[in-house]
C-alpha positions as CSV (number, residue, x, y, z in Angstrom):
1,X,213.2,129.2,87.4
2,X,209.7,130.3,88.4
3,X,209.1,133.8,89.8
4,X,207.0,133.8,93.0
5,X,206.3,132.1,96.3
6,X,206.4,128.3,96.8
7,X,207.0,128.5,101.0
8,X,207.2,125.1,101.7
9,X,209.5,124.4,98.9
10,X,211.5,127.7,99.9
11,X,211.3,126.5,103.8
12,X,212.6,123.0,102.7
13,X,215.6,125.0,100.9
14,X,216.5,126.9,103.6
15,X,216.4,123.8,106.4
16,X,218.6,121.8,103.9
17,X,221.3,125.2,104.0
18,X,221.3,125.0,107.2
19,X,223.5,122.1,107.4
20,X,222.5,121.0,110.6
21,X,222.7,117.7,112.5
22,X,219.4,115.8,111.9
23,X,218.7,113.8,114.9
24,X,215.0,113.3,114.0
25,X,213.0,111.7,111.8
26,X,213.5,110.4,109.0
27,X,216.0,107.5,109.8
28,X,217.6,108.3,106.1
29,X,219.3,111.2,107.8
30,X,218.5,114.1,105.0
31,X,219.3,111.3,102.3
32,X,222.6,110.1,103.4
33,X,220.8,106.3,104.2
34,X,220.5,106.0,100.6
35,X,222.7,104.3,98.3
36,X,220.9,105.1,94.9
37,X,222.0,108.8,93.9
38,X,218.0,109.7,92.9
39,X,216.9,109.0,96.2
40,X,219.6,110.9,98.0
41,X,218.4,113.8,96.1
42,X,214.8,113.3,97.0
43,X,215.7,112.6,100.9
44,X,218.2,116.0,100.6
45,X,214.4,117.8,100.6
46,X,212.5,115.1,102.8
47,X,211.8,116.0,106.3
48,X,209.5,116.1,109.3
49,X,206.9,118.2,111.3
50,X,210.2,120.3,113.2
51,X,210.4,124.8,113.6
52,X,210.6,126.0,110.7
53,X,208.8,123.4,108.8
54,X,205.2,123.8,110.4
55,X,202.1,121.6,110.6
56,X,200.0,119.9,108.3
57,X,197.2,119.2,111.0
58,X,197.8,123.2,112.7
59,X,199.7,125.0,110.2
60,X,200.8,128.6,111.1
61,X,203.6,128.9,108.8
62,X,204.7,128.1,105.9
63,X,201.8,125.3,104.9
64,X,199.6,128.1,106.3
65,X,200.6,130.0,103.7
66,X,200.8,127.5,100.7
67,X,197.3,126.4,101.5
68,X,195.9,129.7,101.3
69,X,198.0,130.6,97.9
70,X,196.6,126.9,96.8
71,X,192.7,128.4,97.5
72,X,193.8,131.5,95.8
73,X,194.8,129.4,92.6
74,X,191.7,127.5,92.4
75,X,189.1,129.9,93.2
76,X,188.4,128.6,97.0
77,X,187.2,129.3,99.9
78,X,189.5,127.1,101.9
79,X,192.4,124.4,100.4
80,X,194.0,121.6,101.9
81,X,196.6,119.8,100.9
82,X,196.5,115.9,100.6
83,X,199.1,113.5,100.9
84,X,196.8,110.3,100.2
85,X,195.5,110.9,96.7
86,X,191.9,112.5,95.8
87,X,190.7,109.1,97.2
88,X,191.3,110.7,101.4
89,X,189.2,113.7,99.9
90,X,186.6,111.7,98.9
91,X,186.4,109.9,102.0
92,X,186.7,113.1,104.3
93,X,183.4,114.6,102.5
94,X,181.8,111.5,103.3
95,X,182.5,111.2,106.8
96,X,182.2,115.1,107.2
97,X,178.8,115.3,105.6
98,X,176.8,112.5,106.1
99,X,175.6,110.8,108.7
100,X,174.8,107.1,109.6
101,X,171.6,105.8,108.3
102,X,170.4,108.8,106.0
103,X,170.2,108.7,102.5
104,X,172.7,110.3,100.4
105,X,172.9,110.7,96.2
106,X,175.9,109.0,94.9
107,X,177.1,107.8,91.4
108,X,176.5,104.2,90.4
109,X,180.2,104.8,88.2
110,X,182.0,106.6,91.4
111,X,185.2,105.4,91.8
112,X,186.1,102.7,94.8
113,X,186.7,105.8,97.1
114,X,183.3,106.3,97.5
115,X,182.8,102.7,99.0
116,X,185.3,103.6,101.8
117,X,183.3,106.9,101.9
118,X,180.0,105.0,102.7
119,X,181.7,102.6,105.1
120,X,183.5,105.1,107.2
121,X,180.0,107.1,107.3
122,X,177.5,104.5,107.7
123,X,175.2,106.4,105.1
124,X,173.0,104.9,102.5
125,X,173.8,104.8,99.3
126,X,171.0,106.3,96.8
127,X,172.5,105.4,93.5
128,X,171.7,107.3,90.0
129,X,172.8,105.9,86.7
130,X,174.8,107.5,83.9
131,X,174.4,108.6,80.6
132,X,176.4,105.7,78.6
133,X,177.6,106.5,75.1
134,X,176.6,103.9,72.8
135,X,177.6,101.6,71.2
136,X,180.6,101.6,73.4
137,X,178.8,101.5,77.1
138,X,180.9,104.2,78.1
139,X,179.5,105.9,81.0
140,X,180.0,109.7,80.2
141,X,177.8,111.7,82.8
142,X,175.2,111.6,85.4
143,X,171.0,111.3,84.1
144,X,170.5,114.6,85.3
145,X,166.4,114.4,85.7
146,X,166.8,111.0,87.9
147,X,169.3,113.1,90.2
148,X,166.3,115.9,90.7
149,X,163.6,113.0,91.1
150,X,166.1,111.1,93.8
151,X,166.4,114.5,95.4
152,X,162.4,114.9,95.6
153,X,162.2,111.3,96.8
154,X,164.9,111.7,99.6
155,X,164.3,115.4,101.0
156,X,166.8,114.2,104.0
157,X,169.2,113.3,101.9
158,X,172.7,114.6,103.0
159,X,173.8,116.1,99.9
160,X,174.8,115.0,96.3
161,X,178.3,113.9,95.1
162,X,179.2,113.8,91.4
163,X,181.9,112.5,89.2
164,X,182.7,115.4,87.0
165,X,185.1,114.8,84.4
166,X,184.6,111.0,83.9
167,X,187.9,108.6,83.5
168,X,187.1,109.7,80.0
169,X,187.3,113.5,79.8
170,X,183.8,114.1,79.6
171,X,182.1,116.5,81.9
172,X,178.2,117.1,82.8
173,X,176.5,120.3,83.5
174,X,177.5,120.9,86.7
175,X,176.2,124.1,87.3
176,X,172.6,122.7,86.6
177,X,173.0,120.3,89.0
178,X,174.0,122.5,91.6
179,X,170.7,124.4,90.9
180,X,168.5,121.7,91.1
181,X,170.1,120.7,93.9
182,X,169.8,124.5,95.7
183,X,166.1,124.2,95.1
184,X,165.7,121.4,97.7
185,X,168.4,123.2,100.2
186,X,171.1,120.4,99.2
187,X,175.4,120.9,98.4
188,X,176.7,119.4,95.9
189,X,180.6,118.0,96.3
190,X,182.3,117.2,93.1
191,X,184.9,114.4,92.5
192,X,187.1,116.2,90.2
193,X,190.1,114.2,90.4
194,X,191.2,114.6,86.7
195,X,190.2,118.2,86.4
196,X,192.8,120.1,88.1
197,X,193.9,122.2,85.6
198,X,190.3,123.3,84.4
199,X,191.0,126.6,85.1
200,X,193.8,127.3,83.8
201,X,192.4,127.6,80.4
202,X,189.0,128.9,78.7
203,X,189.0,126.2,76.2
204,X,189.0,123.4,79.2
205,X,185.3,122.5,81.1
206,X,184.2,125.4,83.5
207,X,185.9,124.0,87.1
208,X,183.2,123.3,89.2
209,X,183.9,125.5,91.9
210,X,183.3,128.3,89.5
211,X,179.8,126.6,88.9
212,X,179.0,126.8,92.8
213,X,179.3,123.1,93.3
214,X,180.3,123.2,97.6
215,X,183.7,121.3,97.5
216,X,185.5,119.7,95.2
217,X,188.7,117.3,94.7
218,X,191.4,117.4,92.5
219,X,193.8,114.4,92.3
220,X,196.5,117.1,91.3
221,X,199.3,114.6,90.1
222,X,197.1,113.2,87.5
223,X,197.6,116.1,85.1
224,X,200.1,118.8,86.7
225,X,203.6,118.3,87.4
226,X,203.0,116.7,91.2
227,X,204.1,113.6,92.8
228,X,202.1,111.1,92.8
229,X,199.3,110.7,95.8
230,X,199.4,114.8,95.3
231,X,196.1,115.9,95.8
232,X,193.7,119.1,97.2
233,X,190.2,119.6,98.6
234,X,188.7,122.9,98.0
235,X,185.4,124.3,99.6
236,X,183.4,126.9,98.4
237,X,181.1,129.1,100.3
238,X,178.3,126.8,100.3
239,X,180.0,124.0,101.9
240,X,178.3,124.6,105.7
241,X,180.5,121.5,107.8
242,X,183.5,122.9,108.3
243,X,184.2,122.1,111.5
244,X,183.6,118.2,110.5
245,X,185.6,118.3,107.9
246,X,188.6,119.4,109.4
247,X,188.0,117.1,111.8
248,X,187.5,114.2,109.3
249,X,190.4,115.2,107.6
250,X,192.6,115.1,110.5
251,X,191.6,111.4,110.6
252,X,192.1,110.4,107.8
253,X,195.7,112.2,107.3
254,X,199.1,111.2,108.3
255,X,200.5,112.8,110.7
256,X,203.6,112.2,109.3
257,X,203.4,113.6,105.4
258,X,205.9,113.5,103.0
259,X,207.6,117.0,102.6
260,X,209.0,116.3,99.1
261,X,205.4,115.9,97.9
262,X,204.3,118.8,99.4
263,X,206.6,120.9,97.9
264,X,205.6,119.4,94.4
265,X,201.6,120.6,95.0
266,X,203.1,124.4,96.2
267,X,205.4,124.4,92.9
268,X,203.0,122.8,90.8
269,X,200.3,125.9,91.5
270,X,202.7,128.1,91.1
271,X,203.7,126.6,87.4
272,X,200.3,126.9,86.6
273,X,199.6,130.2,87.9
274,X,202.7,131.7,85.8
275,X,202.6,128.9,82.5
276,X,200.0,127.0,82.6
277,X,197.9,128.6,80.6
278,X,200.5,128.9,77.8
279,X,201.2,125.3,78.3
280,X,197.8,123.9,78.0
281,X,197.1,125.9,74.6
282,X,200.0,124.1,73.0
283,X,198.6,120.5,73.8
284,X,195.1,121.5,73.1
285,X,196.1,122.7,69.8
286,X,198.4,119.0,69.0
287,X,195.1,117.5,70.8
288,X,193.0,118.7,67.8
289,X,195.3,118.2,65.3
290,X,195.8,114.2,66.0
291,X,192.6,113.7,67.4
292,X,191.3,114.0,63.6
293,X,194.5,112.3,62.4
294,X,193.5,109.3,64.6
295,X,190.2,109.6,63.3
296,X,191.3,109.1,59.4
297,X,193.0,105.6,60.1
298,X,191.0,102.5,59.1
299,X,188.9,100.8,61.7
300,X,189.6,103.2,64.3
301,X,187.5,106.4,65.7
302,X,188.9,109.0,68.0
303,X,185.3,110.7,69.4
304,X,185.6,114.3,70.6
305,X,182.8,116.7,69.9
306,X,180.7,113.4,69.8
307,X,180.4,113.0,72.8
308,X,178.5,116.3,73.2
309,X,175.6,115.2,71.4
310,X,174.9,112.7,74.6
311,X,172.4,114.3,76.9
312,X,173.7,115.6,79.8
313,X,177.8,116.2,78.7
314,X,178.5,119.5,78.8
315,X,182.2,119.5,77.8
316,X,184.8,117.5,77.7
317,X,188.7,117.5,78.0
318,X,191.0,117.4,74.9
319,X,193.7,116.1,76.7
320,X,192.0,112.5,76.9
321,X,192.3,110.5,73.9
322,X,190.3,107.9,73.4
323,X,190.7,105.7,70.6
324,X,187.9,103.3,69.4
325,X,188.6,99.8,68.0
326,X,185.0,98.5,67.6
327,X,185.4,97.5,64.3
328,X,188.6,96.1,64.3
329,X,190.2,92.9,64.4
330,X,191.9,93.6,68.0
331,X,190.7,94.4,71.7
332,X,191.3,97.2,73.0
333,X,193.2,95.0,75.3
334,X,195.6,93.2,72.6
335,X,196.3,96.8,71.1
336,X,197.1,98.2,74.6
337,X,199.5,95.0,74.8
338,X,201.2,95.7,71.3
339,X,201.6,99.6,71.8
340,X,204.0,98.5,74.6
341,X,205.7,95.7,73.2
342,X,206.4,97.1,69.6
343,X,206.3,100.6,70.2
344,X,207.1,101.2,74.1
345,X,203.6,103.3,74.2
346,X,201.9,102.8,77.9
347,X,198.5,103.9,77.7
348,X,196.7,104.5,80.6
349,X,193.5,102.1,80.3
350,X,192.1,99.9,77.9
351,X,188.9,98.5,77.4
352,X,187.2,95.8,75.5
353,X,186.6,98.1,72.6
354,X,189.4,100.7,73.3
355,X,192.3,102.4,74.5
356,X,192.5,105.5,76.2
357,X,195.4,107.5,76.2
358,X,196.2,110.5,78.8
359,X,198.1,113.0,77.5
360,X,199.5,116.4,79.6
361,X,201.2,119.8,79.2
362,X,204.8,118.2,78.9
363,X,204.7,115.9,76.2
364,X,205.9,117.5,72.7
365,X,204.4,116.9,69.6
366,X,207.1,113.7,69.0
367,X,204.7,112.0,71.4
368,X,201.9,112.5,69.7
369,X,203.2,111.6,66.4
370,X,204.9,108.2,67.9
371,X,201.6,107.6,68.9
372,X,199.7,108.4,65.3
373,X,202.5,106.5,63.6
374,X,202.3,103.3,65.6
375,X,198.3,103.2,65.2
376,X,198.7,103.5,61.5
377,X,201.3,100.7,61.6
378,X,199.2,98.3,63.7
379,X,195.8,99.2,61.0
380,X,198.1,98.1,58.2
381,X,199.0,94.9,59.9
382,X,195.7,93.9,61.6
383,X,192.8,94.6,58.4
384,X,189.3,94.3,59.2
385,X,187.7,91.5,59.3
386,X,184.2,92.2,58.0
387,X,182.4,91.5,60.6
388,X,180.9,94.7,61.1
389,X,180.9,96.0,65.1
390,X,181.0,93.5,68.1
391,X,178.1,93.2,70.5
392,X,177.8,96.3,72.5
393,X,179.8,96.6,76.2
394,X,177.0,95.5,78.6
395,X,176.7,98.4,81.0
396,X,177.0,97.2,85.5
397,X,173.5,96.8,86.6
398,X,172.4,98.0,89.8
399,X,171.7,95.2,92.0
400,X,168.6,95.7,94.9
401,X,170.6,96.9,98.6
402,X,169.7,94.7,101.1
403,X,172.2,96.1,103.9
404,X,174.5,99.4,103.4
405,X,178.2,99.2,102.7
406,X,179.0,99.3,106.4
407,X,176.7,96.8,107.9
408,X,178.2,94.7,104.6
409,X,181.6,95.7,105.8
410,X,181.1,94.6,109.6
411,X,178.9,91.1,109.0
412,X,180.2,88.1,109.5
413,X,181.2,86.3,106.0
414,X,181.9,83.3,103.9
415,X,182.7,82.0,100.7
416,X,181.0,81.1,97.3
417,X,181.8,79.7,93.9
418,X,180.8,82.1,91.2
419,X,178.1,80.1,89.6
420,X,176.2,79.6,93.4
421,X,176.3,83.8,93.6
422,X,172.7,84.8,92.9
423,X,170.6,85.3,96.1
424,X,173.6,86.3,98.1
425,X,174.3,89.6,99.7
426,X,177.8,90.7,98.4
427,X,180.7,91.8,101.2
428,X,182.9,92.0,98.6
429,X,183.5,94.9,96.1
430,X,183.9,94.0,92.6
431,X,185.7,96.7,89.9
432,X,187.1,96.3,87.0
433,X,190.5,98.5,87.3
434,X,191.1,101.3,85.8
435,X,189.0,103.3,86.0
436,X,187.8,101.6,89.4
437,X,184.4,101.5,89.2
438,X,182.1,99.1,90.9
439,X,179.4,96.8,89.5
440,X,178.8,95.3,92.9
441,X,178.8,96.8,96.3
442,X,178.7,95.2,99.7
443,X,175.0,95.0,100.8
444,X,173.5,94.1,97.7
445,X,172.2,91.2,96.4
446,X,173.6,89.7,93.4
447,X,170.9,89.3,91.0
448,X,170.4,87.3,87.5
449,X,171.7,90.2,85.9
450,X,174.4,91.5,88.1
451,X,175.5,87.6,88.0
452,X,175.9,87.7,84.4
453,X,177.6,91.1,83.9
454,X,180.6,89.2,86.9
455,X,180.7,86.4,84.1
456,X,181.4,89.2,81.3
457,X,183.5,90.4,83.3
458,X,186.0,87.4,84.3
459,X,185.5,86.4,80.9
460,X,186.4,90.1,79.3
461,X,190.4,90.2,80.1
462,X,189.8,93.4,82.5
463,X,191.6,93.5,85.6
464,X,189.5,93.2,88.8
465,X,190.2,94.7,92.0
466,X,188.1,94.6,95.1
467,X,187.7,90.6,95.9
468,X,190.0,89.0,97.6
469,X,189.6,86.6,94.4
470,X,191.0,88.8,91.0
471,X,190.0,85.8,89.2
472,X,186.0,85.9,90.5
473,X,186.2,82.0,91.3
474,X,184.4,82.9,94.5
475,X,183.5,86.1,96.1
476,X,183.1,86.8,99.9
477,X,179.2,87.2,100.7
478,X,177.3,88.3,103.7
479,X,176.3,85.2,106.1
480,X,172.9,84.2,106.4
481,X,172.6,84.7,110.6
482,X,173.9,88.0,109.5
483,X,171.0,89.3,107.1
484,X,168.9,90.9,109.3
């Protein structure tokens, strides 16, 4: 057992002792309304806002004190717990920093979030491109110079958000972004949903707090032991709306957050404060052994300090694997499909050209090897076929903005076949899922180009989230009375 404070797990612990008569919320009655044994455990710990148990929205107690242990852990100024996935982060530091009709520097390869942010603010987007790794078109960090000639462009610009790592472990120089960014009196708030446990270990990216960035977001059940939806939002001391942001997260919270995953975020910081770092040397170490192992099987590549040589990438995390298939017989898709049928592997994403697997803290080395093994199997079966590399992945366009994502969000709409799309305004997002990233955003006009990257993309075997329409038969598009 771990040695040290966890005070809302301990608070849940001493409720459940109390053995009293619950005659509040939840209907389940501490667990008894279950029938499956797992969930009576889970309800056993699940509770509401009663004495004793405190606050999320006024804490005084024992969230209070989590939250302060939680800014203590990951070198904050202030910590706040969320209940709604890095995505309710996201959207707080939009709604808490920017305001309707001003400009504000965002990511063309942000994830979906970041719509919802510009929606619920009413700000306008000023998109920068990324870096992409070739010949892959994986997008693996932010063109650094275009975010200092946006910012000299747009001096009212609200601030700057980043993703930082990418879906694929790769992490820019955040630190000279946030100096760019000082120079024009500008924060910079990081999206660093798959980095919680950056600081847990010198041989992981810098975490950007460390680098001065103002806030930043950790979708903490994506690589520490937390339930899922788990998730924190830390500000540093240059983050100057405080008093919007806890207002913005206050409406964007539940009032009525699940206990049980609460008490996973104050255990899992206090795993990672007392083993962490122990536990991330001993995947790093299997990382390196089987990344090159991967790397050694015919017609696949498993890039690590490759990616390094991109401008821009700084670092980039071990513990994401991916595995290149570019000059193979397979998609990335079809190999994703036989690792689970054959081999009962679930990786987290695949693309046309790849697979990427996510591994963490708690797998053992069997893991790994099942992994190596079954890749070597499916080489043997599936041989080249001497056709050398397949075109490259085009990478999403940027189509021209015609309204922002809220006016898009609010205007009356209607529907259009795929092939009648160019000349429209969008009101639909479209993403291929994971990792979630747009290649059209409500307001802009779908172009020649953006037209035929939707056709690559219906036509690729990704799954696409966003339109109402997965299939892109038709999308939803602004109505002409409307474009004004």
């Amino acid at each position: 057992m771990l040695e040290g404070r966890a005070p809302i797990y301990e608070a849940l612990v001493r409720y459940r002792q109390e053995r009293n008569v619950l005659l509040h919320m939840p209907g389940h009655a501490g667990g008894c309304g279950f029938w499956s044994k797992e969930f009576k455990d889970i309800g056993s710990l699940d509770f509401t806002e009663i004495p004793g148990l405190d606050d999320l929205h006024e804490p005084t107690g024992c969230i209070k004190e989590a939250r302060e242990l939680l800014a203590s852990a990951f070198g904050a100024e202030e910590s706040f717990f969320l209940v709604n996935g890095a995505t309710s982060g996201i959207q707080a530091l939009f709604l808490a920093t920017c305001e309707e009709g001003k400009p504000v520097l965002v990511p063309r390869n942000g994830h979906r979030s970041f719509l919802a942010g510009l929606v619920l603010s009413g700000a306008v987007p000023v998109y920068y491109q990324s870096e992409v790794m070739e010949p892959w078109g994986i997008e693996v960090g932010p063109r650094i110079q275009e975010i200092a000639r946006l910012l000299e462009n747009h001096p009212d610009a609200s601030g700057v958000f980043v993703v930082a790592p990418t879906f694929y472990g790769t992490v820019t120089d955040v630190g000279l972004i946030v100096q760019i960014a000082g120079t024009y009196d500008k924060m910079v708030l990081v999206d660093e949903a798959h980095g919680a446990h950056f600081r847990f270990h010198p041989k992981l990216p810098a975490p950007a707090l460390s680098l001065g960035c103002a806030a930043a977001v950790h979708g903490m059940h994506k690589v520490l032991p937390a339930l899922t939806q788990g998730a924190a939002l830390h500000l540093g001391a240059g983050y100057t709306r405080r008093r919007e942001l806890r207002q913005a997260f206050d409406y964007l919270t539940t009032t009525s957050p699940s206990y049980p995953l609460l008490a996973s975020l104050d255990l899992a910081r206090l795993f990672m404060e007392q083993q962490g770092q122990d536990a991330l040397e001993r995947a790093l170490g299997w990382a390196e052994k089987y990344r090159a192992a991967i790397r050694s099987i015919p017609g696949m590549d498993c890039p690590g300090e490759e990616f390094l040589s991109v401008p821009g990438v700084k670092a980039y995390d071990g513990l994401k694997v991916l595995v290149v298939i570019d000059r193979f017989p397979l998609t990335g898709y079809q190999l994703e499909e036989i690792l689970r049928e054959r081999f009962r592997i679930q990786v987290e994403m695949a693309g046309r050209d790849y697979i990427l697997a996510m591994f963490s803290m708690f797998h053992d080395e069997d893991d790994w090897k099942h992994l190596h093994k079954a890749l070597v199997s499916i080489s043997a079966d599936y041989r080249m076929d001497g056709k050398g590399e397949r075109p490259r992945v085009p990478v999403p366009p940027v189509s021209q903005p015609v309204l922002t994502p809220r006016q898009a969000f609010f205007a009356r709409k209607r529907k259009v076949k795929l092939s009648e799309l160019v000349g429209e305004v969008a009101a639909e997002m479209v993403a291929g899922y994971p990792p979630g990233i747009p290649c059209l955003v409500p307001g802009e006009q779908v172009t020649p180009e953006a037209y035929d990257y939707l056709v690559f993309l219906k036509n690729s075997g990704a799954r696409i989230q966003g339109p109402e329409d997965p299939e892109l038969n038709y999308l939803y598009v602004v109505d002409e009375l409307d474009k004004r």
